[in-house]
N, C-alpha and C positions, 0 to 999 in steps of 0.2 A: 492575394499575390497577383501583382500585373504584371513586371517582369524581372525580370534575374539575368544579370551581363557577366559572363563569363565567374560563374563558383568554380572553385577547386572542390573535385570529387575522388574522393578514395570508397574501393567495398572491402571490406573484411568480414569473411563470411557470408551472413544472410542481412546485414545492415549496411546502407553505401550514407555515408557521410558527409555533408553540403558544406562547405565551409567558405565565407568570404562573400565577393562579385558583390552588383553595384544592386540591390533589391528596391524592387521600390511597390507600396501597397497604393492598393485605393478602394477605402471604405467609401461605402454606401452612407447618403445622407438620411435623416427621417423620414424622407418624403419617395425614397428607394431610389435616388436620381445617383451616378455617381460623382462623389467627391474630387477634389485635386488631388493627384498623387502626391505618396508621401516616402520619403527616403526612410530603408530601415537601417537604426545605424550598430546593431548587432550588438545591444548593448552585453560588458562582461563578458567578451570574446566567445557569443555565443556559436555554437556549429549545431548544424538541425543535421538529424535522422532520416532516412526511410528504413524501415523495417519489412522487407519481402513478406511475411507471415502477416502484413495489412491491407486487405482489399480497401479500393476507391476505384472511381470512377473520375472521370476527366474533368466533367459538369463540378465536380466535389471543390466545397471549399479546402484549397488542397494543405492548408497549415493545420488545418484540422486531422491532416492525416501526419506530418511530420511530428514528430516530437526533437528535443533540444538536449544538449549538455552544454555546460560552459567549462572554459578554459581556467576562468578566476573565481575567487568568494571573496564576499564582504567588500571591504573598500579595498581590496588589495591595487596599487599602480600597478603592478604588473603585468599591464591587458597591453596584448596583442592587439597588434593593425588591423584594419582589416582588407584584405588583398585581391585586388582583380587578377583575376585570371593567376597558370602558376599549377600546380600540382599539387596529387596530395597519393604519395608512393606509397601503397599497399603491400602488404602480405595476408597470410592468415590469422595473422595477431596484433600488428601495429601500421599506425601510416606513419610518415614523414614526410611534413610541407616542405615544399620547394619553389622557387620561383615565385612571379607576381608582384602586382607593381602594388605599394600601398597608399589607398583610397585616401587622395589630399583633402578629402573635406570633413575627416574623421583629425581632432586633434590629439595626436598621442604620438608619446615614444615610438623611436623607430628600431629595433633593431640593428644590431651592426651588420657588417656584411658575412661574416661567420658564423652568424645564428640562422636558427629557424627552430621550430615547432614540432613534436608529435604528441601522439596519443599511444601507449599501452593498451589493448580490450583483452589480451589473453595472453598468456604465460606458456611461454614454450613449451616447456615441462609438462606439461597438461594442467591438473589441477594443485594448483598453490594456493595451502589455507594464509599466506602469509601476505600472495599477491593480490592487490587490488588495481581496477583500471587505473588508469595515471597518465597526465597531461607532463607531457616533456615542456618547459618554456626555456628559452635560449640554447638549446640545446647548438653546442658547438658542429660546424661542420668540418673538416679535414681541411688544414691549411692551404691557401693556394686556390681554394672554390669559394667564388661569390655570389650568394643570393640574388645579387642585385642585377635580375634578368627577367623578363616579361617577353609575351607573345610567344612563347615555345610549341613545346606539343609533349607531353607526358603521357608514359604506359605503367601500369603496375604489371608484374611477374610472378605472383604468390607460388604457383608450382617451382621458380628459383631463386626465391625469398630475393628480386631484384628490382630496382624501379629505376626507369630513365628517365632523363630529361633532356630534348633536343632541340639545339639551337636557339632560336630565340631573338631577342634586339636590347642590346645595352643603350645606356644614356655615351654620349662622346669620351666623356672620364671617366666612364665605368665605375660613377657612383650610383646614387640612389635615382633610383628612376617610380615619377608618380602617376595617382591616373585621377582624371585628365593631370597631363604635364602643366607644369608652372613655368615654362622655359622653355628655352632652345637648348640649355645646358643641360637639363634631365630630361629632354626629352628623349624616347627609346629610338634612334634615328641608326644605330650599326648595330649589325648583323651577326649576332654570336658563332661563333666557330667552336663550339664545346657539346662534348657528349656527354652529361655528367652521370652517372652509377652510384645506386648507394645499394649495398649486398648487406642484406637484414640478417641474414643465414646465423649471426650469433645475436643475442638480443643484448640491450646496452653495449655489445658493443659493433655495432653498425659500421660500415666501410665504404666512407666516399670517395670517386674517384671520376676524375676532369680527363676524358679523351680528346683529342683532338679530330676535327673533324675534319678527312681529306678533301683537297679543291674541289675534286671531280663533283662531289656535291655541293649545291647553291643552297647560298644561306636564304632566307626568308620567314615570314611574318605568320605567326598562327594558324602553321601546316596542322594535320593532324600525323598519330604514330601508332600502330598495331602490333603488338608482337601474335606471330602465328606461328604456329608448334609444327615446326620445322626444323631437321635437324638435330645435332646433339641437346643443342640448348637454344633454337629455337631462333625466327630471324626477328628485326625489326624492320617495317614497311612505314614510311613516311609518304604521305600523300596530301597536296594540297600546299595552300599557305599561298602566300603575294610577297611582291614586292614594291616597296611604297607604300604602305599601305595610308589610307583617310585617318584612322584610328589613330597613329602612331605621333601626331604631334596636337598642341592645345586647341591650334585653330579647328580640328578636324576637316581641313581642305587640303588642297591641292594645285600645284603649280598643271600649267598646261606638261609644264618640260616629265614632270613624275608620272603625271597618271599617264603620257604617252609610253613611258619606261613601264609601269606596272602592265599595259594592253599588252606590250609587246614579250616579255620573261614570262609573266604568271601563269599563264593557259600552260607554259610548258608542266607547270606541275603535276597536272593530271594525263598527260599525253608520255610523261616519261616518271619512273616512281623511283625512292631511293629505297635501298634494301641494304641491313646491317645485319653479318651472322656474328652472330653471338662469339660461338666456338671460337673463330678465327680472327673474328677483330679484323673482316673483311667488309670495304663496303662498294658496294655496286649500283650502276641506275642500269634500269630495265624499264624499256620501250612497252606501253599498254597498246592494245585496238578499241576499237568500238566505243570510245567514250566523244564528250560532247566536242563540239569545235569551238575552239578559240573560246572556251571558259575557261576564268578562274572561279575558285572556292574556296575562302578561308573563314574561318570561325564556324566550320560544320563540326560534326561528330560522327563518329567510326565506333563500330560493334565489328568481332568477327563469327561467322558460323562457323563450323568443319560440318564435312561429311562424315557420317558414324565408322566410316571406311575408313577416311582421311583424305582419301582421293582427290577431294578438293577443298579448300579454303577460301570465303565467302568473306569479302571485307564491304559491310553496308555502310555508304556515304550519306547523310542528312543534312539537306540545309544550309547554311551558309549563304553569302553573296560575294561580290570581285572585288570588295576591297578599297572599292573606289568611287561607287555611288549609293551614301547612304540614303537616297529618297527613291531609285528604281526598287520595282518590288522584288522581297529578298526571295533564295532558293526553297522551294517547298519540296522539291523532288527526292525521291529514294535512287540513288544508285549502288552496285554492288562489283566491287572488282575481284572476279575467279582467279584464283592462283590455282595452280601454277602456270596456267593459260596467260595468264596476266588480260583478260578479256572483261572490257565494260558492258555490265548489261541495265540496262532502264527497268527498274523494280516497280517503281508508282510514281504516278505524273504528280504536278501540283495542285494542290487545290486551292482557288483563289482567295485573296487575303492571308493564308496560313502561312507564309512565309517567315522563318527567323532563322537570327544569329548569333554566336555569342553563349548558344546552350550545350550541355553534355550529355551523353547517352553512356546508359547503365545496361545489363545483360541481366535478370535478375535466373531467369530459365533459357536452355537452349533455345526455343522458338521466340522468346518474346525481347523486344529493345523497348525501352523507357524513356522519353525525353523531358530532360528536365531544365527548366527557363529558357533563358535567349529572351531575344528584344526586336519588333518588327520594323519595319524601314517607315522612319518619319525625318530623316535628317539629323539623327543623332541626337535629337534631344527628347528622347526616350517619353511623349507626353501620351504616347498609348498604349495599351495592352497589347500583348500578343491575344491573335485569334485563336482561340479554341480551347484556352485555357495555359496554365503556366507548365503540364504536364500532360503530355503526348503518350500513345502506345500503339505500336509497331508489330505483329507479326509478322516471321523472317520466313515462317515457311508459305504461310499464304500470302505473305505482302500485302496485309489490307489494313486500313488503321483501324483501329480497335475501340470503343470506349470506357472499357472498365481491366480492371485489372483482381482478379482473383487465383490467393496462392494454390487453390485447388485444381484448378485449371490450366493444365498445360500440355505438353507433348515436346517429344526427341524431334530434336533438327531433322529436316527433311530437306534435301536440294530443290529450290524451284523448278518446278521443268521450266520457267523460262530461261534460266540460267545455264542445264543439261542441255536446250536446244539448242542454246547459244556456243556453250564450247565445241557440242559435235558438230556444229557445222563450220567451228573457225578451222585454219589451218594451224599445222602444228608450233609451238612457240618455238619465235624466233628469241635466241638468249641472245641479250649484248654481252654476256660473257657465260662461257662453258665451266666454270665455274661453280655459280650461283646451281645451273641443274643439277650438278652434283651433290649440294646442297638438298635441292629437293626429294633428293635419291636416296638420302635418310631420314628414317622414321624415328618423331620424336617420342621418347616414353612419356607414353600417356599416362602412365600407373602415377607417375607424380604429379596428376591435377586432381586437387580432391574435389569432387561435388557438394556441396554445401546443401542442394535441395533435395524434396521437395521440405519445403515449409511447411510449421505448423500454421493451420487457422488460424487468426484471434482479430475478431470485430473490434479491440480497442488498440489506439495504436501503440506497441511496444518499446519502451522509453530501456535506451541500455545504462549500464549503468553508470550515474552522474561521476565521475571522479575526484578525489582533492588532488589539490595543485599544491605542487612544490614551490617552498618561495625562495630558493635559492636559484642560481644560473648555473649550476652544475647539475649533470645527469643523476639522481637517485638512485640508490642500491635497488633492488628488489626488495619487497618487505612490505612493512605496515600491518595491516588490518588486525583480527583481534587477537592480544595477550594471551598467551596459551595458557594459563593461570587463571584466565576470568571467566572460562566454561564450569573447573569443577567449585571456584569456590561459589559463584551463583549457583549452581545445582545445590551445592550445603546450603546455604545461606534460605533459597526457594524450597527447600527439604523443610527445614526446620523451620520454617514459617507457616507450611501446611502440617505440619506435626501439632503444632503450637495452636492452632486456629481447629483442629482435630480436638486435641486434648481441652480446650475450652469449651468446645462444643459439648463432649462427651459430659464434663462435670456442670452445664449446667444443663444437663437432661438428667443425671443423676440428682442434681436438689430438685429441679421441678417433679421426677419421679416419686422422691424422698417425702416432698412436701404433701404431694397427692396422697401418698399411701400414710403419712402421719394421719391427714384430717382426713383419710377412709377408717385408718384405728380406731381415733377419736372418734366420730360417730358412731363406728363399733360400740368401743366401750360404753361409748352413753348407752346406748343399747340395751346392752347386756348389765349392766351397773342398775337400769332401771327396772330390766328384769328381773333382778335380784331382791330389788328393796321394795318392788312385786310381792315378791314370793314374802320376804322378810313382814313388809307390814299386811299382807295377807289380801289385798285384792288385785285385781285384775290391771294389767301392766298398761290396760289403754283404759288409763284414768282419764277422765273427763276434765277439761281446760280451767286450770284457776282466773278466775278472775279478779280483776281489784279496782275500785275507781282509782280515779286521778285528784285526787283531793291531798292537798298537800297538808305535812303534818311534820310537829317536832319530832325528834329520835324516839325521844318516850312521850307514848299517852296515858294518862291515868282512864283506867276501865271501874266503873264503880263496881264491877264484881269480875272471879275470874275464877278458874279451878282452884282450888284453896286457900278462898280471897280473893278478894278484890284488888289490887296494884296498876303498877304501870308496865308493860310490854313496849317492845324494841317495833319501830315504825321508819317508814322512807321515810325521807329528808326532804323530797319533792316531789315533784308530777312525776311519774311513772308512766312512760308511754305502753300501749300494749304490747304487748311481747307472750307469744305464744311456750307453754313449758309441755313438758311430757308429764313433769311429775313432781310431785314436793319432796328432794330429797331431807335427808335423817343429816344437820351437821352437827358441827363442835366437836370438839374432842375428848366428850364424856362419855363415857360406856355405862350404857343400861342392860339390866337383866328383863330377857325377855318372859315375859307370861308362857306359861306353860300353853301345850294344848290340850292337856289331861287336865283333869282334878283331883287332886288327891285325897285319899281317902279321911286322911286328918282335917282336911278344911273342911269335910261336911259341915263341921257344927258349927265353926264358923260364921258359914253361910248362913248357915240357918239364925245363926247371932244376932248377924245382920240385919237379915231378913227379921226378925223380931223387932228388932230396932227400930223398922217401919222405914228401914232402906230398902232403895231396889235394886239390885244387882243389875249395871248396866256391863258386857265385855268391852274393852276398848278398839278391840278390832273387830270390824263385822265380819260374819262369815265364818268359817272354819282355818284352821292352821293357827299357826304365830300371828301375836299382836304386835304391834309396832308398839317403842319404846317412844317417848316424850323427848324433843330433841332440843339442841338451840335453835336450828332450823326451824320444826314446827311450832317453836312459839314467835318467832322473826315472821310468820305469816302467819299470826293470829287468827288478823283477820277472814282466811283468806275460808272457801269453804269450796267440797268438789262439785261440780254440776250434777246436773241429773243423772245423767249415764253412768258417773262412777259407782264404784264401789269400795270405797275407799274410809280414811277413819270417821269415825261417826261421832257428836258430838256429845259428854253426857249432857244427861238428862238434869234439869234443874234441882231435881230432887234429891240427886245421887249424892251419896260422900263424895270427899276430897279422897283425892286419890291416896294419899300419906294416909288418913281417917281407912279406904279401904284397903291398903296395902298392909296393917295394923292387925284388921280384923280376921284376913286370910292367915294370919301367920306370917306371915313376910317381909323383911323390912325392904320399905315402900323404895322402887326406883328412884322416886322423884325427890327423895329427901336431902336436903340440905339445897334445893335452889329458893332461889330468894321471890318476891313478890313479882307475879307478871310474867316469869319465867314458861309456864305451863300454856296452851292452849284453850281460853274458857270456851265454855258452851255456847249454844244459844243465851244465855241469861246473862252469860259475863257480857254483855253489852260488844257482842262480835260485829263488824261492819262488814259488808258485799262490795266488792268493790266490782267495777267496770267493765276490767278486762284483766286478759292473764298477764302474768307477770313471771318475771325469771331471778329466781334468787341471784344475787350477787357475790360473788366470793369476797371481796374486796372487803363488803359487809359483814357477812357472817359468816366468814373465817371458813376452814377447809373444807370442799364438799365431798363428800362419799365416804 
């Protein structure tokens, strides 16, 4: 930012709000040289922030500390001009623009002479779930009062929800007046005679009202105005302003015949003050001492102190120049005018180069004043920066310029002792009217200014909040923001979403659970199944690993011999990869009787039959207990034989009967009878093969296992 001519500034609360003036930037090129300035043209009726709760310092690129709201969205026509100079009337909750001339290089609708602008931040009421911030546009003013006024001086009143605007310069027809002027016909060339009021005291419905300004006060050009808390309800002090001013037409020059008139009227400004009481809708001039000779000052800015006491009121003057040579260099000096002494004191000299005009000063804490833009003396055609940045800081009790600004840091007003030394040693004021000290002689309630500080910290700058904009021209109810309907049913709706996302969750830890503890069963039961058929065929449950080659073969092979006979047995189909088993389960769904583990006494002879026969008695089960029964299973792996380490069935002997042949001799009809050729497991002799590796029966094949 390089400079800023004349913003309209309103504070409500802890935020003071920039609106308008002629802006102009100047970026840095790649090579870090700078650029040509550049006009900003506030695109979407934008208005910038400061937020008191954001430290910076002077040095600071200072848009980095502003943040923005705008007036319009999207493509809306609806967008406001944008205004030099003009006001912008505060309370604790709302501004309201007034005044200022609209910036002719900006093309857009004008406004008629019955509109103007504000903004909504806060809800009388206090907290309204219903209100949200709100941009007023066209907002109607009270018949009979026209916008169309430039170069005034505006104060806010938030302790009497009131805001003025005084005097000022109309165009000759007291139409639209631009800036710069396009004319003689709009140019601001007379001198408003108007006190305008607008009492915010009820909200939407605001009350404007056009005073008439008595002779005894001189009109003029971009005085400044202070209200000080005097009295029931407090005075207004006008101080400053020209007449003639350079500013006020397109050439920005001047006849020899005017700027003689402006040397001659303006310096009275400062050497005699006007003063409005409120209460009485009285207005007075009262004679100053101790200020400069034969200066004028207009386009400075005004802060007021008090004493914690009251005893005195502190009006600090900033800046400015006469009005009438935009190339002598502008005012840098601080002055301060003591009320009710009405005495000038010299606060801080200038510093060279630092001189502007055209900027406003904000109060953000008792001790500290803020400056913010203006424009330094080049001849009005603004092609340089103001020195020392586009923001200034002031302390009012030390009076020294400052360069950073932190909301932690501050302190309660304290009277300069140059100021104390100054009054004690003026003489007692002289009143141009006995009146006014009467005036001074009441004490205004303090209880109705509220303190807004101290502020919170925050390193990032605090953006309030954006508003929508009404697209109507009529003022809006209070209202908006959210459907009282749409908190509980989003809480059901977000209820039953994590209910539902619960509930899925849970069922699928119950099947992964399900699933886990199935195939923990599962290899239970394998387990214990193989235990079983352990115990049943009579060895040792950690039978040793079948093996089988990979030798592919039809379903049946013919075996030239087999347990009772010779046939064909059941065979893979194909290669058979290795596949490790625990144990050759017993299938099909034939029930055999198992072999005893006694002998009975009736089969001695039997055996002995047998054994005559020049058979040998081979058991089928090695070992002691129950023998295993002859299964579909164990002839489905003929082949197959247990390794070394088992102990498992044992193959007979070549020599042995057929088992039907021994099951005959015992007495007993034979388990095995009625299966067909192949059926049975042969021996060694039935022409058994070794296969590979182990293998794992297949259900699919040989039908159900266990």
């Amino acid at each position: 930012m390089c400079i800023w001519t004349l913003p309209r500034v309103g504070v409500i609360r802890d935020t003071a709000y920039i609106d308008g003036g002629q802006l102009y930037w100047q970026p840095s090129l790649k090579d870090g040289s700078p650029s040509e300035l550049l006009q900003d043209g506030f695109d979407h009726g934008l208005v910038y922030t400061l937020n008191f709760s954001t430290p910076f310092k002077t040095s600071d690129n200072f848009s980095e500390v502003l943040t923005s709201i705008t007036s319009v969205t999207g493509a809306s026509d609806d967008i406001k001009p944008i205004y030099v100079d003009g006001a912008l009337l505060a309370n604790d909750g709302e501004f309201l623009a007034y005044g200022g001339l609209p910036l002719a290089t900006v093309a857009v609708t004008t406004p008629d002479a019955g509109s103007t602008f504000g903004y909504q931040r806060y809800w009388y009421g206090g907290q309204d779930k219903k209100f949200e911030p709100t941009f007023l546009l066209n907002t109607e003013i009270t018949a009979g009062i026209t916008r169309y006024v430039g170069y005034g001086a505006g104060v806010s009143v938030p302790s009497e929800n009131m805001g003025y605007y005084f005097g000022g310069m109309n165009s000759k027809s007291h139409g639209p007046v631009y800036y710069p002027s396009d004319n003689a016909t709009t140019d601001p060339t007379t001198y408003s005679r108007d006190l305008i009021s607008v009492d915010m005291t009820n909200q939407m419905q605001e009350v404007w009202k056009n005073e008439t300004i008595k002779s005894i006060v001189p009109g003029r050009a971009s005085p400044e105005m202070v209200w000080v808390p005097v009295g029931k309800n407090g005075l207004l002090v006008v101080i400053g302003g020209v007449v003639d001013p350079v500013f006020a037409n397109a050439s920005f020059s001047l006849t020899a015949e005017r700027m003689a008139n402006s040397q001659l009227k303006s310096p009275a400004f400062i050497t005699t003050v006007s003063v409005y009481d409120v209460e009485s809708k009285t207005w007075f001039q009262q004679d100053t001492t101790g200020g400069p000779a034969k200066t004028a000052w207009t386009q400075g800015c005004t802060v007021v102190a008090s004493a914690p006491d009251g005893s005195s009121h502190n009006i600090y003057y900033y800046g400015g120049f006469d009005g009438i040579n935009l190339r002598s260099p502008f005012n840098d000096e601080v002055w301060i005018l003591s009320l009710p002494s009405f005495t000038w004191v010299k606060a801080a000299v200038g510093r060279s180069g630092h001189g502007r005009a055209g900027h406003r000063c904000i109060k953000p804490y008792p001790d500290q004043m803020i400056v913010l833009g203006g424009y330094p003396a080049n001849g009005g055609t603004a092609q340089t920066c103001v020195t020392g940045g586009i923001v200034q800081l002031f302390n009012l009790t030390s009076l020294q310029w400052i360069d950073s600004y932190d909301p932690r840091v501050w302190s309660n007003y304290t009277v300069p002792s140059v100021v104390t030394a100054a009054i004690a040693g003026a003489a007692s004021t002289k009143w141009n009217n006995a009146s006014l000290a009467t005036v001074f002689e009441t004490e205004y309630d303090t209880s109705k200014i509220t303190p807004w500080y101290p502020y919170a910290y925050t390193s990032t700058p605090t953006n309030p909040t954006n508003p929508p904009v009404p697209t109507t021209t009529t003022v809006p109810a209070p209202g908006g923001g959210t459907p009282k309907w749409l908190a509980p049913v989003l809480g059901v709706v977000l209820t039953l979403v994590v209910l539902s996302a619960l509930a899925i969750a849970f069922l699928l830890y119950r099947r992964r659970r399900y699933l886990r503890r199935r195939d923990s069963v599962a290899a239970t039961s394998e387990v214990n199944r193989n235990r079983i058929l352990s115990w049943v065929w009579g060895h040792d449950p950690k039978t040793g690993t079948v093996t089988s080659d990979e030798t592919p073969s039809t379903a049946f092979d013919d075996d030239s011999a087999g347990v009772g006979g010779g046939g064909r047995h059941l065979s893979t189909t194909g290669t058979v990869p290795s596949v490790s088993v625990n144990v050759v389960e017993a299938g099909g769904d034939m029930v055999y009787e198992l072999p005893g583990t006694s002998q009975a006494q009736e089969l001695s002879a039997a055996r002995e039959e047998v054994g005559a026969a020049g058979l040998a008695y081979v058991p089928i089960g090695g070992g002691g207990g129950l023998h295993p029964s002859p299964s579909v299973a164990s002839t489905a792996s003929r082949s197959s034989e247990l390794s070394a380490d088992g102990a498992g069935v044992v193959s007979p002997r070549g020599d042995s009967p057929g088992l039907t042949d021994a099951g005959a001799a015992f007495g007993r009809e034979s388990p095995s009878s009625g299966l067909g050729k192949g059926e049975l497991d042969g021996g060694a002799g039935a022409g058994e093969r070794r296969r590979s590796g182990p293998v794992t029966p297949r259900t699919e094949r040989w039908g159900s296992l266990g």
